[in-house]
SEMI-106392 format. One record per residue: residue number from 1; residue in three letters; x, z, y of N, C-alpha, C, O, CB in turn. Coordinates in Angstrom, 2 decimals. Atoms other than C-alpha are relative to their C-alpha. Glycine has a CB too. Layout:
<pts>
<pt NUM, 'ala', <X, Z, Y>, <X, Z, Y>, <X, Z, Y>, <X, Z, Y>, <X, Z, Y>>
...
</pts>
This chain:
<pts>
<pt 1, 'unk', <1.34, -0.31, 0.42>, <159.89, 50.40, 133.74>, <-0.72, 0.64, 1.19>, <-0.16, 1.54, 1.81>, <-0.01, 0.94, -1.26>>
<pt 2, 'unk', <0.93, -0.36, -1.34>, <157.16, 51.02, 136.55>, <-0.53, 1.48, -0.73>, <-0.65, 1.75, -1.92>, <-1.56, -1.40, 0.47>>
<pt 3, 'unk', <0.49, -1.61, 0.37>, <155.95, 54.74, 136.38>, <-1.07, -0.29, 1.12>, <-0.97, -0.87, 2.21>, <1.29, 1.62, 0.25>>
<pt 4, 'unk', <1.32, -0.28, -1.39>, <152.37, 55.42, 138.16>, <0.11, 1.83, -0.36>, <0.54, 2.60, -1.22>, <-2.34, -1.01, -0.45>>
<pt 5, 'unk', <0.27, -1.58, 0.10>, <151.34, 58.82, 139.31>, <-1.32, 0.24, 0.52>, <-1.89, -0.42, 1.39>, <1.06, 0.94, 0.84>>
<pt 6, 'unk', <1.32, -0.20, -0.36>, <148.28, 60.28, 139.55>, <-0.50, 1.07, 1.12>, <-0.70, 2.23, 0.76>, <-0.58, 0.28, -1.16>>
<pt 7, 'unk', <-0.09, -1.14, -1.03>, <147.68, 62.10, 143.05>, <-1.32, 0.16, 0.13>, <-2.04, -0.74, -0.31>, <0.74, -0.24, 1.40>>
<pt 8, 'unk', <0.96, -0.09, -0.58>, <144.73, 63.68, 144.47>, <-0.60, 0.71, 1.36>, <0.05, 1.54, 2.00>, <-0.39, 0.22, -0.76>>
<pt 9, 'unk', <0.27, -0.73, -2.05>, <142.93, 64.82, 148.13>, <-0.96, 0.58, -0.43>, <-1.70, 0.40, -1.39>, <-0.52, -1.11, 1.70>>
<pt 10, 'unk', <1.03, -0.91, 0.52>, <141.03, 67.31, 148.27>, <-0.77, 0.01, 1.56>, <-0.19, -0.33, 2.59>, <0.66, 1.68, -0.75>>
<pt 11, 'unk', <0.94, -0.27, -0.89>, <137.75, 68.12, 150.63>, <0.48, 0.43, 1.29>, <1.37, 1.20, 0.93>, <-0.81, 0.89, -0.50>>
<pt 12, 'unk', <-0.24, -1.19, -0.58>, <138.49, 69.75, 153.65>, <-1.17, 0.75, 0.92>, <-1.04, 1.12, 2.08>, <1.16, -0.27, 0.76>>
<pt 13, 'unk', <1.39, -0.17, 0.21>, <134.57, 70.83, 153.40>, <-0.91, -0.20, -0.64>, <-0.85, -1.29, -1.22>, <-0.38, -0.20, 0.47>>
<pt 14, 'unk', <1.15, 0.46, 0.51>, <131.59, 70.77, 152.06>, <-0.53, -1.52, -0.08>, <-1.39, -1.83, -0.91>, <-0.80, 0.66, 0.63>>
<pt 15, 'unk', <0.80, 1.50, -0.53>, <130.55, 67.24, 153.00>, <1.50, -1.08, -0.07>, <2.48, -0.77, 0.60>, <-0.87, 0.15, 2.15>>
<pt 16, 'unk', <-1.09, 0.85, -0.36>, <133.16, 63.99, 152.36>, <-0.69, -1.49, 0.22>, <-1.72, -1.66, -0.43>, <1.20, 0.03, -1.21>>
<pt 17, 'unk', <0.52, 1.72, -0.38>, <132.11, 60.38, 153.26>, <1.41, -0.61, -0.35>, <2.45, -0.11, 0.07>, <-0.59, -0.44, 2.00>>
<pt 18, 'unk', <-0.21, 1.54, 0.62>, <133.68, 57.00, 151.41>, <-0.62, -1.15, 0.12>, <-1.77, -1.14, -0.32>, <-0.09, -0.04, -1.12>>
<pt 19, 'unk', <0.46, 0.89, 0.13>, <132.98, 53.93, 151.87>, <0.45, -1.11, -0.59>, <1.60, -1.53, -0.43>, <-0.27, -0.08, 0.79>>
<pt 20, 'unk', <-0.54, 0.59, 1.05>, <132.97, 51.57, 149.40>, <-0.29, -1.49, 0.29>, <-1.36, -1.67, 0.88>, <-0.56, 0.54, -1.32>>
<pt 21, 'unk', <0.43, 1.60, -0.14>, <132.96, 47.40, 149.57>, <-0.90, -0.59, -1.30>, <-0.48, -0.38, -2.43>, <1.51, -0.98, 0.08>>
<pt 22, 'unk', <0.41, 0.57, 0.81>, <130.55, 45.57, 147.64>, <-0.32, -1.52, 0.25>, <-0.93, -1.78, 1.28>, <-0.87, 0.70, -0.33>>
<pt 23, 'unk', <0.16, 1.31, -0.44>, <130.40, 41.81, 147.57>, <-1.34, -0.68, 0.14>, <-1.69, -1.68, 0.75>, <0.70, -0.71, -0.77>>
<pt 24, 'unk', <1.69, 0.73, 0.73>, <126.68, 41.36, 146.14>, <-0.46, 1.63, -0.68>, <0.21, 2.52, -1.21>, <0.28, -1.77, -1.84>>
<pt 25, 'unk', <0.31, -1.48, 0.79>, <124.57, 44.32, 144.98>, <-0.31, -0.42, -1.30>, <-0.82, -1.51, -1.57>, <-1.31, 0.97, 0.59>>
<pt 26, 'unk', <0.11, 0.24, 1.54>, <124.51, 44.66, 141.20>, <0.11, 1.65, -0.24>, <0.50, 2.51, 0.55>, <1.39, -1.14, -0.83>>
<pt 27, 'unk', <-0.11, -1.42, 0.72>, <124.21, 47.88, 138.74>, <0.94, 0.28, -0.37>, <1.55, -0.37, -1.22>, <-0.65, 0.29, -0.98>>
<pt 28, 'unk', <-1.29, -0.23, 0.08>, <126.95, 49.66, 138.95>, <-0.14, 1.70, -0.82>, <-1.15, 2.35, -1.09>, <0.78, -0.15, 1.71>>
<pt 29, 'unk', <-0.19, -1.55, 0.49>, <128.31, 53.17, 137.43>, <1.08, 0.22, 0.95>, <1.93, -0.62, 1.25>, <0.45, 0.34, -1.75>>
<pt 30, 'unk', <-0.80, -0.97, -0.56>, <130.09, 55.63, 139.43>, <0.10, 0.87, -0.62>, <-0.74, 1.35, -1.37>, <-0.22, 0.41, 1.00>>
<pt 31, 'unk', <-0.84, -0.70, 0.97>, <132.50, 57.67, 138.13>, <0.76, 0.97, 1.03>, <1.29, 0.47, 2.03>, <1.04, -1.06, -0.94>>
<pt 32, 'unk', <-1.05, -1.08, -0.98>, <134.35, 60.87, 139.96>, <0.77, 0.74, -0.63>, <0.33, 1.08, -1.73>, <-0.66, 1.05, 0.87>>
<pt 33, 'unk', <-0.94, -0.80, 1.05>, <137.13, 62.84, 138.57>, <-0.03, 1.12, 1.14>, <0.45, 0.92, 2.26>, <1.77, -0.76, -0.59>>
<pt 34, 'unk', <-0.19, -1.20, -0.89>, <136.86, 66.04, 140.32>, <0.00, 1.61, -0.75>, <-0.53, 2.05, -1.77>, <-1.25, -0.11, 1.10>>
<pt 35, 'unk', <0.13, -1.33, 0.35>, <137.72, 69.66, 140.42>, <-0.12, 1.17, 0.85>, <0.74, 1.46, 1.69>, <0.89, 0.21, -0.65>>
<pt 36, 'unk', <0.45, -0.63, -1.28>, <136.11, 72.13, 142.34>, <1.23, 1.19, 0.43>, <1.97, 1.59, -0.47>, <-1.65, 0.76, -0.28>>
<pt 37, 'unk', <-1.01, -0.72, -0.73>, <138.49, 74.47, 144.65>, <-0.62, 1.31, -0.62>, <-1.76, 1.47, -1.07>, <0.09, -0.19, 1.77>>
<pt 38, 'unk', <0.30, -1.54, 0.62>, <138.78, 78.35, 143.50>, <-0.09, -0.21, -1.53>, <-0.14, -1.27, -2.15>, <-1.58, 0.74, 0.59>>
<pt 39, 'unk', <0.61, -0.05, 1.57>, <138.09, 79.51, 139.92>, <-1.14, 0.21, -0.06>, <-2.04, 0.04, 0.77>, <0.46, 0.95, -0.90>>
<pt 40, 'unk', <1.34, -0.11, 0.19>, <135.58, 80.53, 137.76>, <-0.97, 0.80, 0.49>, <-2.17, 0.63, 0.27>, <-0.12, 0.11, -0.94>>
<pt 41, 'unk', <0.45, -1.56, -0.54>, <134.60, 83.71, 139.42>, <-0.90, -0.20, 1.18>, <-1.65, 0.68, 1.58>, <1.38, 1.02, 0.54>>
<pt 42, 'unk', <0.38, -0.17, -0.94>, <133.44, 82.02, 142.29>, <-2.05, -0.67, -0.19>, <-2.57, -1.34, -1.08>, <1.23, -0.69, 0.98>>
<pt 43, 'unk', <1.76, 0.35, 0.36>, <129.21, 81.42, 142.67>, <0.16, -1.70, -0.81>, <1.04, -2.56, -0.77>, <-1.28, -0.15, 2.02>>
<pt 44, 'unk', <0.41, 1.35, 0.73>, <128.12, 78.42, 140.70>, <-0.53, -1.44, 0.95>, <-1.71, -1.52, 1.29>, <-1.30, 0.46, -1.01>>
<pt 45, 'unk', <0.21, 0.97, -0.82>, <128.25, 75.09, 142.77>, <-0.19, -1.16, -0.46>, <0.37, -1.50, -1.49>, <0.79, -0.07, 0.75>>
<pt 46, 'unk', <0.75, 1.57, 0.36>, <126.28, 71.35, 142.79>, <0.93, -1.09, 0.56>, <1.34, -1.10, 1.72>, <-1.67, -0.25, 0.80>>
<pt 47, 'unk', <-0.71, 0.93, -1.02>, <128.15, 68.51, 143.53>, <-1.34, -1.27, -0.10>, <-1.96, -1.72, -1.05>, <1.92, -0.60, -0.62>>
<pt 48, 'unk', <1.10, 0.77, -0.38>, <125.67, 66.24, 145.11>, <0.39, -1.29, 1.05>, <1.02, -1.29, 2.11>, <-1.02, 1.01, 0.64>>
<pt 49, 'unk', <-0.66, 1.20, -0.28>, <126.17, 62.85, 145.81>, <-1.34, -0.83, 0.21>, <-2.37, -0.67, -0.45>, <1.09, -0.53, -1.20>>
<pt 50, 'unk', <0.90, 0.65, -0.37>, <124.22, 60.05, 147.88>, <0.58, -1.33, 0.32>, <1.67, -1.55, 0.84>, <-0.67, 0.65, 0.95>>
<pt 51, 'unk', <-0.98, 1.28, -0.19>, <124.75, 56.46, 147.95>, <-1.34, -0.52, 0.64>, <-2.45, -0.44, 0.11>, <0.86, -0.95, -1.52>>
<pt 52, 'unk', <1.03, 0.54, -0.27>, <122.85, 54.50, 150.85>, <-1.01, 1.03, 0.58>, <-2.16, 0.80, 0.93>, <-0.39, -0.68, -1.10>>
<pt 53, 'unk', <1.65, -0.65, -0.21>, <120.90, 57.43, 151.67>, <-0.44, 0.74, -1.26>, <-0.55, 1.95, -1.40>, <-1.26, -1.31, 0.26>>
<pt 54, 'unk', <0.66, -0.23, 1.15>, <119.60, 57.50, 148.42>, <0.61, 1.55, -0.96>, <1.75, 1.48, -1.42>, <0.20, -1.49, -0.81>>
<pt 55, 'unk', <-0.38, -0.88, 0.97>, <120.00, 60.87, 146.33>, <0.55, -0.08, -1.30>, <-0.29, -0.71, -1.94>, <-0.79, 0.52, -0.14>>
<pt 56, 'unk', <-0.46, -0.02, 1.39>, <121.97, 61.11, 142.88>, <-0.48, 1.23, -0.42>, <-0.85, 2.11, 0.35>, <1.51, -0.15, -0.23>>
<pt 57, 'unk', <0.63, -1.55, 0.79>, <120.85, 63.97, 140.33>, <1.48, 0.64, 0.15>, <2.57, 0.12, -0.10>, <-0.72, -0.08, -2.09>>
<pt 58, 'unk', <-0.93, -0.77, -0.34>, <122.96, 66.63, 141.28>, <0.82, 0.43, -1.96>, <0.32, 0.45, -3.08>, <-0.87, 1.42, 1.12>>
<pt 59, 'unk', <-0.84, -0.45, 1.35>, <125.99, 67.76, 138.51>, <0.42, 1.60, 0.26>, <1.20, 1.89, 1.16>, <1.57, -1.06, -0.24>>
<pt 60, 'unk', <-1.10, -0.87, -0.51>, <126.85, 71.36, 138.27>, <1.29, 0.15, -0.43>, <1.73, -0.12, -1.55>, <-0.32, 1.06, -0.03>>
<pt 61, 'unk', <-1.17, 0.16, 0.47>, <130.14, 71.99, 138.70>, <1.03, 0.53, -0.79>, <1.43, 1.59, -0.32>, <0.34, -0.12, 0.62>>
<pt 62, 'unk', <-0.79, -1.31, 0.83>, <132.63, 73.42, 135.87>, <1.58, 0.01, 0.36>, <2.17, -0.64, 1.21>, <-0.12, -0.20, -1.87>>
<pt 63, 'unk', <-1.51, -0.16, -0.68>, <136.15, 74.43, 136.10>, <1.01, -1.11, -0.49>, <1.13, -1.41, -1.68>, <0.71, 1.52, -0.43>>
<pt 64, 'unk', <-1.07, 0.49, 0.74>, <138.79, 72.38, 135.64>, <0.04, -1.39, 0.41>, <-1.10, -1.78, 0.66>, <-0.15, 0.19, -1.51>>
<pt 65, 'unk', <0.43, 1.41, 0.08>, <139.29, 68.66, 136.15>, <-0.96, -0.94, -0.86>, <-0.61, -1.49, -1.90>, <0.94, -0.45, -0.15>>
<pt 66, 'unk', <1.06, 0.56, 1.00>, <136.01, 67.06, 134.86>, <-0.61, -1.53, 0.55>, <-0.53, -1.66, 1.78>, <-1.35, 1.22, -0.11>>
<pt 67, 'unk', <0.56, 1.29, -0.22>, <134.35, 63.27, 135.03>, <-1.43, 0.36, 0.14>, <-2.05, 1.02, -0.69>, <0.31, -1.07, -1.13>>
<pt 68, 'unk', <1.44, -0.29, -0.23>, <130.85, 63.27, 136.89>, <-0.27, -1.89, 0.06>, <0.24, -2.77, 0.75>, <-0.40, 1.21, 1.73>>
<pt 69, 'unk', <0.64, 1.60, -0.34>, <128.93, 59.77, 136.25>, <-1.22, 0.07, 0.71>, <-1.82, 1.10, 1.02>, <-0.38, -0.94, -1.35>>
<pt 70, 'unk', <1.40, -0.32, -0.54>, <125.85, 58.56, 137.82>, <-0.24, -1.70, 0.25>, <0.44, -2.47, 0.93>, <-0.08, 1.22, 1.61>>
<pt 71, 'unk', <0.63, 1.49, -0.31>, <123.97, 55.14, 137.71>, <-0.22, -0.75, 1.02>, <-1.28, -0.46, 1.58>, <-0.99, -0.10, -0.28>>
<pt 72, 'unk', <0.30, 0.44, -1.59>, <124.04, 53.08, 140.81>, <-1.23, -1.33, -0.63>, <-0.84, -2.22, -1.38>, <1.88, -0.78, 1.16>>
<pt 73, 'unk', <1.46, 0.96, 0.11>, <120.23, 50.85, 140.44>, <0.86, -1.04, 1.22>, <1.66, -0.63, 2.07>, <-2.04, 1.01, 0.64>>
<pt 74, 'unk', <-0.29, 0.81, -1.08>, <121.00, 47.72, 142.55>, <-0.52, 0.15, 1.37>, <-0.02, 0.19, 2.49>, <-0.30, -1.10, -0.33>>
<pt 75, 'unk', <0.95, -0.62, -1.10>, <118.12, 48.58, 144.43>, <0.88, 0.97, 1.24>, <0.42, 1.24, 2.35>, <-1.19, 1.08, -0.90>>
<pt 76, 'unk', <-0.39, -1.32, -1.06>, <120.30, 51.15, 146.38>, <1.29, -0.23, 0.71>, <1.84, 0.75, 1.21>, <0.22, 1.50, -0.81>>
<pt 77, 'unk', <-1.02, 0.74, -0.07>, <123.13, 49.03, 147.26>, <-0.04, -1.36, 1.10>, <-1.06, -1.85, 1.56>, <0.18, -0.35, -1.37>>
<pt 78, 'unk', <0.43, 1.00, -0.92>, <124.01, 46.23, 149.53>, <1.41, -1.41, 0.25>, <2.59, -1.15, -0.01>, <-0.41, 1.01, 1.57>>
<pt 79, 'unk', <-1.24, 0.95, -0.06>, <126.54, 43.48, 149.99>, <1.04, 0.64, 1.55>, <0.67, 0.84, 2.71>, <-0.75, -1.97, 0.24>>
<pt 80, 'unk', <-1.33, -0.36, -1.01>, <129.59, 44.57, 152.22>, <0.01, 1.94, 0.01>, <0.10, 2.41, -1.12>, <-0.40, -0.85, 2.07>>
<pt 81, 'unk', <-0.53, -1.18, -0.32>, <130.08, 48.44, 153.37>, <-1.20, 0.98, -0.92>, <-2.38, 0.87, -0.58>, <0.14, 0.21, 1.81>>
<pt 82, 'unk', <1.02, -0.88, 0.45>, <128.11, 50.95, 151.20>, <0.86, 1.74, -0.05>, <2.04, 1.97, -0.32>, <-0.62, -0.69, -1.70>>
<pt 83, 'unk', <-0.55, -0.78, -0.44>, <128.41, 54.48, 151.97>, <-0.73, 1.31, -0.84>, <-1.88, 1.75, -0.87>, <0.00, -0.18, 1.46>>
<pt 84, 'unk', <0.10, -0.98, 0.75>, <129.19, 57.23, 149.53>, <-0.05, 1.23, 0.71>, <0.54, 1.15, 1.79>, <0.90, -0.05, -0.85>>
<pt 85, 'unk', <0.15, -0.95, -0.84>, <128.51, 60.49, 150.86>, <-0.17, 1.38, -1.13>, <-1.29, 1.69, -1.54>, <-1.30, -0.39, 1.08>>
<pt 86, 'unk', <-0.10, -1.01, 0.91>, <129.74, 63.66, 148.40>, <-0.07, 1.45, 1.03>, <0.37, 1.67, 2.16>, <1.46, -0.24, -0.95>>
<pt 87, 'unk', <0.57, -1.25, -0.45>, <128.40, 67.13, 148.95>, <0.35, 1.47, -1.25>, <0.19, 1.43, -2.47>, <-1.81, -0.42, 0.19>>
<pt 88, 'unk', <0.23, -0.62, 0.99>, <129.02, 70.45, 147.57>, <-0.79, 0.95, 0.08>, <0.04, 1.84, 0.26>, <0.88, 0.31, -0.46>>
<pt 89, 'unk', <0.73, -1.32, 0.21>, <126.12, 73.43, 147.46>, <0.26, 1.02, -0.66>, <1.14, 0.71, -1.47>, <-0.96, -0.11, -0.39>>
<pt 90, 'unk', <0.22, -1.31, 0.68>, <125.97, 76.45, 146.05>, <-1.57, 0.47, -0.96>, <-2.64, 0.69, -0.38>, <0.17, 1.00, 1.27>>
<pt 91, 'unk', <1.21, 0.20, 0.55>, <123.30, 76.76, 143.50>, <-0.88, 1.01, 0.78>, <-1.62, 0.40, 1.56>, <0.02, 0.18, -1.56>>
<pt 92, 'unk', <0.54, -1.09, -0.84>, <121.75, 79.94, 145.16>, <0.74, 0.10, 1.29>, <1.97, 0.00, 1.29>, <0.06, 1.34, -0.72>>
<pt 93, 'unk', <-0.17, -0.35, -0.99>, <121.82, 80.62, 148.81>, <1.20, 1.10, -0.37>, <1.10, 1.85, -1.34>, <-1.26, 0.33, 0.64>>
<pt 94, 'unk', <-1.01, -1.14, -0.18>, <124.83, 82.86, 149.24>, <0.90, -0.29, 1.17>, <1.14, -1.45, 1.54>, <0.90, 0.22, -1.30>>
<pt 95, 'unk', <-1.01, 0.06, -1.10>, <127.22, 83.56, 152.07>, <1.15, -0.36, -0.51>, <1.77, 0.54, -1.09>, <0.20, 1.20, 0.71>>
<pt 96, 'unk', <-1.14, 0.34, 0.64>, <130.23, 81.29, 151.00>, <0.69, -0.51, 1.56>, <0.13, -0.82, 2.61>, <-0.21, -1.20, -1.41>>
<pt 97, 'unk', <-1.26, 0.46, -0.85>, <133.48, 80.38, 153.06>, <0.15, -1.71, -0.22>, <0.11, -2.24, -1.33>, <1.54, 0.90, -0.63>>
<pt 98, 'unk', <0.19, 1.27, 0.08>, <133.63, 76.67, 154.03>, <1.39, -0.45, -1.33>, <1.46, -1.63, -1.66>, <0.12, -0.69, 1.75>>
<pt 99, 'unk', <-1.35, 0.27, 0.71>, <137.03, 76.66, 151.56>, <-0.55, -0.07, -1.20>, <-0.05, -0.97, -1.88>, <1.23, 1.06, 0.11>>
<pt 100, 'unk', <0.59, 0.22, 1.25>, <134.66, 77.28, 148.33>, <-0.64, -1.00, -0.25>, <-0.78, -1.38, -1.42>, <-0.68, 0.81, -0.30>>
<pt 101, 'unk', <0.81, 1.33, 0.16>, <132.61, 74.22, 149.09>, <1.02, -0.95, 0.00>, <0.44, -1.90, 0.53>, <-1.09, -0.33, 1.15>>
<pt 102, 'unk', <-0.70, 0.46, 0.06>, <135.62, 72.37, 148.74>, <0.21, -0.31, -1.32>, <0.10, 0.54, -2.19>, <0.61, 0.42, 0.60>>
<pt 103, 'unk', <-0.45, -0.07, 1.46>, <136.77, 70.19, 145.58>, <1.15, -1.02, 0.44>, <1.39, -1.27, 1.62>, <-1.22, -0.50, -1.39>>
<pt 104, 'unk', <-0.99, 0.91, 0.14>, <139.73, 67.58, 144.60>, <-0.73, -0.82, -0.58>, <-1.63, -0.51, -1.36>, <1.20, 0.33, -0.62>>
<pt 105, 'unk', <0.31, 0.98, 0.27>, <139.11, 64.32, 144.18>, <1.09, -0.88, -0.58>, <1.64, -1.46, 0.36>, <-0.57, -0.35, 0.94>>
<pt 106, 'unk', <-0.63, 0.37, 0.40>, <141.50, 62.64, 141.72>, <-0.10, -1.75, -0.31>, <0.77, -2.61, -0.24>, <0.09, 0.87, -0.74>>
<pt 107, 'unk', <0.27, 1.37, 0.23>, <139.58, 59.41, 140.81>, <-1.55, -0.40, 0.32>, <-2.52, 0.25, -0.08>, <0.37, -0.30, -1.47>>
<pt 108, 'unk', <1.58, 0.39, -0.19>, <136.39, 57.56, 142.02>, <0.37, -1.79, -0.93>, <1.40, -2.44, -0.76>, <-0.69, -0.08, 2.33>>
<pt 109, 'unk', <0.06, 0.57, 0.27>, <135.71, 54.85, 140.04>, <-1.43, -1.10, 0.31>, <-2.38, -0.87, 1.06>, <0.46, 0.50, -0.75>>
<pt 110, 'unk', <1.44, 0.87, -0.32>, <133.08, 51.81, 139.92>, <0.14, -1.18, -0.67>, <0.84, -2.14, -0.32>, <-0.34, -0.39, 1.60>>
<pt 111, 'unk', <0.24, 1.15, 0.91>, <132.07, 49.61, 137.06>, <-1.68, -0.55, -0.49>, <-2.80, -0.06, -0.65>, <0.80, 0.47, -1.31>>
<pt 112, 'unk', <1.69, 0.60, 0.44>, <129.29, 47.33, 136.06>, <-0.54, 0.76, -1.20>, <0.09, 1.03, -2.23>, <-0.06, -1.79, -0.54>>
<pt 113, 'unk', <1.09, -0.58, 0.94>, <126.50, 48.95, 134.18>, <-0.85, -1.18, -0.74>, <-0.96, -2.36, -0.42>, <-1.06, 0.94, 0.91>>
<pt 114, 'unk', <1.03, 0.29, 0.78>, <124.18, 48.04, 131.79>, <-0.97, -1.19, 0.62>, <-1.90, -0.79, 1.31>, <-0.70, 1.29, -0.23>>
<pt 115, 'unk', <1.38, 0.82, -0.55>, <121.97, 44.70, 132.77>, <-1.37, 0.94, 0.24>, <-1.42, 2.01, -0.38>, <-0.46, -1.22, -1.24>>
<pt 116, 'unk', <1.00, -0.59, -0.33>, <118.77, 45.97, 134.00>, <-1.03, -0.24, -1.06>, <-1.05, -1.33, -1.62>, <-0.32, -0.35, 1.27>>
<pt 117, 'unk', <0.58, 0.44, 0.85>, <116.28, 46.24, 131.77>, <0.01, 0.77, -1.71>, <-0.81, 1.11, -2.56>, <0.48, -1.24, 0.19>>
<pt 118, 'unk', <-0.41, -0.23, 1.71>, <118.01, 47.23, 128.53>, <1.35, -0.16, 0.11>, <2.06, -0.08, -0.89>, <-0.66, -1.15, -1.25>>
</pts>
């Protein structure tokens, strides 16, 4: 019987770049399984994510291993190399250690969405 396991990498910063293959642009959903580094104690942080350039609505982040989605429009997309680019802030300016802007990344996913339209 095949056994899988589920590993994950974590940040080693604020800022991670992915790049993802696409054959043809189409509406997609992105999916992240992440959990931010430290507990709850520490300031309240955004995980902010850009595909293309393009901005996603920021998620804040809670404790624990949690699923962040976010609509990919075709519009923002491109046939061959598209380039994810995850971020983490701090909701308020504060003096944080590059180790708090840090999360784990367990699963990125990417499935077709919704036809356009409806």
């Amino acid at each position: 019987m095949a056994s899988t396991r589920r590993c994950s990498i974590w940040t080693t910063g604020p800022e991670a770049e992915v790049l993802l293959p696409f054959v043809e642009p189409a509406r997609l959903q992105l999916t992240l399984h992440v959990k931010p580094f430290g507990d709850a104690a520490l300031p309240p942080r955004v995980l902010s994510t850009l595909v293309n350039g393009e901005r996603l609505p920021g998620e804040r982040l809670r404790s624990g291993w949690q699923e962040y989605t976010w609509d990919l429009p075709a519009s923002v997309l491109r046939a061959g190399l598209n380039r994810l680019l995850v971020r983490v802030v701090p909701v308020e300016p504060v003096d944080t250690s590059p180790e708090v802007l840090r999360v784990g990344v367990r699963d990125i996913r990417v499935a077709r969405g919704a036809p356009d339209g409806g």
